[in-house]
Backbone as ProteinMPNN parsed JSONL, in Angstrom:
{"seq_chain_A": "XXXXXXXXXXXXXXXXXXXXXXXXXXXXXXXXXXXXXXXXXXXXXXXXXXXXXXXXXXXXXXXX", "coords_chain_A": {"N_chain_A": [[289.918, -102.595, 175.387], [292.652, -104.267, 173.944], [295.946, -104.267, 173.217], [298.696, -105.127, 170.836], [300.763, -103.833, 170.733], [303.369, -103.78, 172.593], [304.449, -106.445, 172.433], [304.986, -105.768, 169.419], [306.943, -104.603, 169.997], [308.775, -105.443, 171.338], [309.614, -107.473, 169.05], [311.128, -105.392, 167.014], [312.622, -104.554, 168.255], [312.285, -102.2, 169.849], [312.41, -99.644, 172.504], [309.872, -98.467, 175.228], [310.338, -95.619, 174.885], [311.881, -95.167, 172.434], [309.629, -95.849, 170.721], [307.632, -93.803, 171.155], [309.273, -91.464, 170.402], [309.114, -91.877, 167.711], [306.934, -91.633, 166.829], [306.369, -89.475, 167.92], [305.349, -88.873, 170.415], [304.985, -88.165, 174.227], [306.489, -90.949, 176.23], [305.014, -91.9, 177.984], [302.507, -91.965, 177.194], [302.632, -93.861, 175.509], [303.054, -96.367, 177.761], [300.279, -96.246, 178.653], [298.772, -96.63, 176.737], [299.526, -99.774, 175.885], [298.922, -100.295, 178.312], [296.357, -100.505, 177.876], [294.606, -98.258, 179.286], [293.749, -95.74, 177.502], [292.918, -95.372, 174.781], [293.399, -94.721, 171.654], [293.906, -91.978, 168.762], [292.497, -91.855, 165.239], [294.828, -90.854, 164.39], [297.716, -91.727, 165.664], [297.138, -94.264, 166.149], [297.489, -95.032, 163.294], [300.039, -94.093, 162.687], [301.548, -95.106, 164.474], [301.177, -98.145, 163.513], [302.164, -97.388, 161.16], [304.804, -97.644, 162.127], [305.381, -100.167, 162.869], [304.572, -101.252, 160.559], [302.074, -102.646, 159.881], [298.998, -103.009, 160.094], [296.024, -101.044, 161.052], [294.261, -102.74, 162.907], [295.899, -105.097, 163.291], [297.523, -104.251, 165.478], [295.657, -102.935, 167.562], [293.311, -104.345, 169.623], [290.028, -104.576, 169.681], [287.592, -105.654, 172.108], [284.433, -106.883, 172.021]], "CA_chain_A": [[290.806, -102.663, 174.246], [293.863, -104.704, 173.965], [296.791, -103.833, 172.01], [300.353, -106.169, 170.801], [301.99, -102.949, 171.067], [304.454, -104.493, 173.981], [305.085, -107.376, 171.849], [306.038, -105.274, 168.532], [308.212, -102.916, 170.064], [310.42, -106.443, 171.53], [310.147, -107.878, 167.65], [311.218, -104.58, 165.95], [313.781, -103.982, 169.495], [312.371, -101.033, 170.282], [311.585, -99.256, 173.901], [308.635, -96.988, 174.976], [310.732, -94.584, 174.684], [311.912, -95.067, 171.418], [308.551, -95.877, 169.717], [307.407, -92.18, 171.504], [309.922, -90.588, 169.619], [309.338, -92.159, 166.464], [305.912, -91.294, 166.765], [306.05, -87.833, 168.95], [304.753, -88.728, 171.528], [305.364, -89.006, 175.442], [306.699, -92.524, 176.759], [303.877, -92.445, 179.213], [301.118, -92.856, 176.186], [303.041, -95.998, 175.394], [302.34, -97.223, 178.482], [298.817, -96.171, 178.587], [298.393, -97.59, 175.646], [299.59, -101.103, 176.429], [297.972, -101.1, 179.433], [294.73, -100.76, 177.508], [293.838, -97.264, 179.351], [293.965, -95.206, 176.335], [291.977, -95.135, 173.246], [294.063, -93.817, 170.983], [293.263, -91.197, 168.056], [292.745, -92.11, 164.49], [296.269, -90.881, 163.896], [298.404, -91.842, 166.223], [296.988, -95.693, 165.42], [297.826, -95.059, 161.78], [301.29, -94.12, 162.944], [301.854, -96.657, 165.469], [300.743, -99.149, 162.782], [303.565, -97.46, 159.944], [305.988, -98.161, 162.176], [305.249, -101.204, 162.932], [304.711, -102.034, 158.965], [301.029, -103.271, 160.306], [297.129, -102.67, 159.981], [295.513, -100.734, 162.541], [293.447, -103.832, 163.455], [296.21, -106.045, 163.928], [297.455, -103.745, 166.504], [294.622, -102.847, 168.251], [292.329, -105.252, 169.155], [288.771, -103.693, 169.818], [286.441, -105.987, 172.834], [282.867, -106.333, 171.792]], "C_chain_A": [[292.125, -103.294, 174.676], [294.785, -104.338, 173.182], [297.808, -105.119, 172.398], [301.498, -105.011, 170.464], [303.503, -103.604, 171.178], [305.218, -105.858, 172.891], [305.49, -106.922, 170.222], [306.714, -104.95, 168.929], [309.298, -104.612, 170.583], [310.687, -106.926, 169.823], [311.093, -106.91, 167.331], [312.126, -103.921, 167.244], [313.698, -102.238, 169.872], [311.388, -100.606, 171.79], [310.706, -98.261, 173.553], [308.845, -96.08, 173.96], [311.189, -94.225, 173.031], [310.707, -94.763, 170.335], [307.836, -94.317, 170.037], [308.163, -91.602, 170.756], [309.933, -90.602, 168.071], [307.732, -91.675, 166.007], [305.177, -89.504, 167.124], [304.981, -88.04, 169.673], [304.667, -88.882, 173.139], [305.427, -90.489, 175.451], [305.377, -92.933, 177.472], [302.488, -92.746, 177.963], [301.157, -94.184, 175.758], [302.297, -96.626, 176.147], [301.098, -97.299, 178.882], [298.814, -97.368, 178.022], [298.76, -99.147, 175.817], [298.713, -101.151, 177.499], [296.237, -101.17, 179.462], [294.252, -99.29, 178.346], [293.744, -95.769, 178.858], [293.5, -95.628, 175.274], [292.976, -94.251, 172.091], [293.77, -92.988, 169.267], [293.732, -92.176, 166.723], [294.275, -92.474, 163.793], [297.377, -91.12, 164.312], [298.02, -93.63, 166.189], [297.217, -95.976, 164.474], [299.647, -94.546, 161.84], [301.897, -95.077, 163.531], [302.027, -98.122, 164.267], [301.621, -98.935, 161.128], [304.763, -97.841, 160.508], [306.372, -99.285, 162.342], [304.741, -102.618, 161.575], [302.928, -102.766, 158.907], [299.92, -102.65, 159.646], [296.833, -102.125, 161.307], [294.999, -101.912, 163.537], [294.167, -105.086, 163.614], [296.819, -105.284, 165.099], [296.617, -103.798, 167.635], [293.636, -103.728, 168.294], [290.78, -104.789, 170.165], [287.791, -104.807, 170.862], [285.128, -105.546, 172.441], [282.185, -105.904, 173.246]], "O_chain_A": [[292.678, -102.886, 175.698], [294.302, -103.964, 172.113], [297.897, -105.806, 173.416], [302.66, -105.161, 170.086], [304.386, -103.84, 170.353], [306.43, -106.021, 172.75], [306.305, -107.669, 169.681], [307.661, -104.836, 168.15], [310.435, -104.763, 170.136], [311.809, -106.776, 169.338], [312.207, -107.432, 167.298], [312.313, -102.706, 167.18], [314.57, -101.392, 170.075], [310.262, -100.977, 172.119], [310.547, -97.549, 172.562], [308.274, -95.752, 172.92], [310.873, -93.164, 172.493], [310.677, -93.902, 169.456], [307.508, -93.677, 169.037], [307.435, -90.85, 170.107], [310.47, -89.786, 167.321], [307.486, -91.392, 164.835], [304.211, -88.804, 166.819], [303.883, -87.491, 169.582], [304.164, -89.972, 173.414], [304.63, -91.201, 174.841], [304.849, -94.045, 177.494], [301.695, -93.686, 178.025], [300.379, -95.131, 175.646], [301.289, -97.267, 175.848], [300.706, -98.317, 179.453], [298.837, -98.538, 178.405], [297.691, -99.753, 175.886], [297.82, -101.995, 177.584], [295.36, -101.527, 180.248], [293.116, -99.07, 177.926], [293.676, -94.795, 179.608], [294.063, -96.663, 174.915], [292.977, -93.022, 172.014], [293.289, -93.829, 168.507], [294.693, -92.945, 166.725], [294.758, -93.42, 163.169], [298.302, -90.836, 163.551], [299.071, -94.271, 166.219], [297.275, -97.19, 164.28], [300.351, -94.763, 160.853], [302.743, -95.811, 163.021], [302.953, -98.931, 164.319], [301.746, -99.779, 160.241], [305.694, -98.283, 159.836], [307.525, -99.623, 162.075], [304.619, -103.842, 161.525], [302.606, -103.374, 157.886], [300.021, -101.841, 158.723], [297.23, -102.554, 162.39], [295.295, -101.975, 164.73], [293.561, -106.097, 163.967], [296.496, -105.938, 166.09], [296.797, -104.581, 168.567], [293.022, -104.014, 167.266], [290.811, -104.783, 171.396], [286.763, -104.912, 170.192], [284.685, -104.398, 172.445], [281.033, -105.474, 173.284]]}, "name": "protein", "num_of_chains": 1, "seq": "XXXXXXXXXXXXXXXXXXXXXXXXXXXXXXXXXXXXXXXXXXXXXXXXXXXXXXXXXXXXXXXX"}
C-alpha cells in the first residue's frame, strides 16, 4: 500500500504531529502510515480523508 499522506500534510502545511492530533492519534501511526507499514482501519481512513477534504481512494492507494 502506498499512501500521498506525506504530500497532503505539506499542501494543507501540516506536520505528523499535527495531522495525529487532528485525528487522535499517535505521530508514530503517521509515520507508519506513510511508510506504507500500516493498514489502516476503516475509520481512521475516513478521517484522514475529512481532513484532507479527499476520498479514501485518493489517499490510499491499494497494490494489486
Amino acid at each position: 500500500m502506498r499512501t500521498k499522506i506525506k504530500e497532503l500534510r505539506a499542501k494543507y502545511d501540516l506536520t505528523q504531529k499535527d495531522l495525529a492530533e487532528k485525528i487522535g492519534v499517535r505521530r508514530e501511526t503517521i509515520v507508519f502510515l506513510e511508510k506504507g507499514k500500516y493498514n489502516p482501519s476503516l475509520k481512521l481512513a475516513y478521517d484522514i480523508a475529512q481532513v484532507f477534504e479527499s476520498k479514501i481512494e485518493e489517499i490510499f492507494l491499494f497494490d494489486d
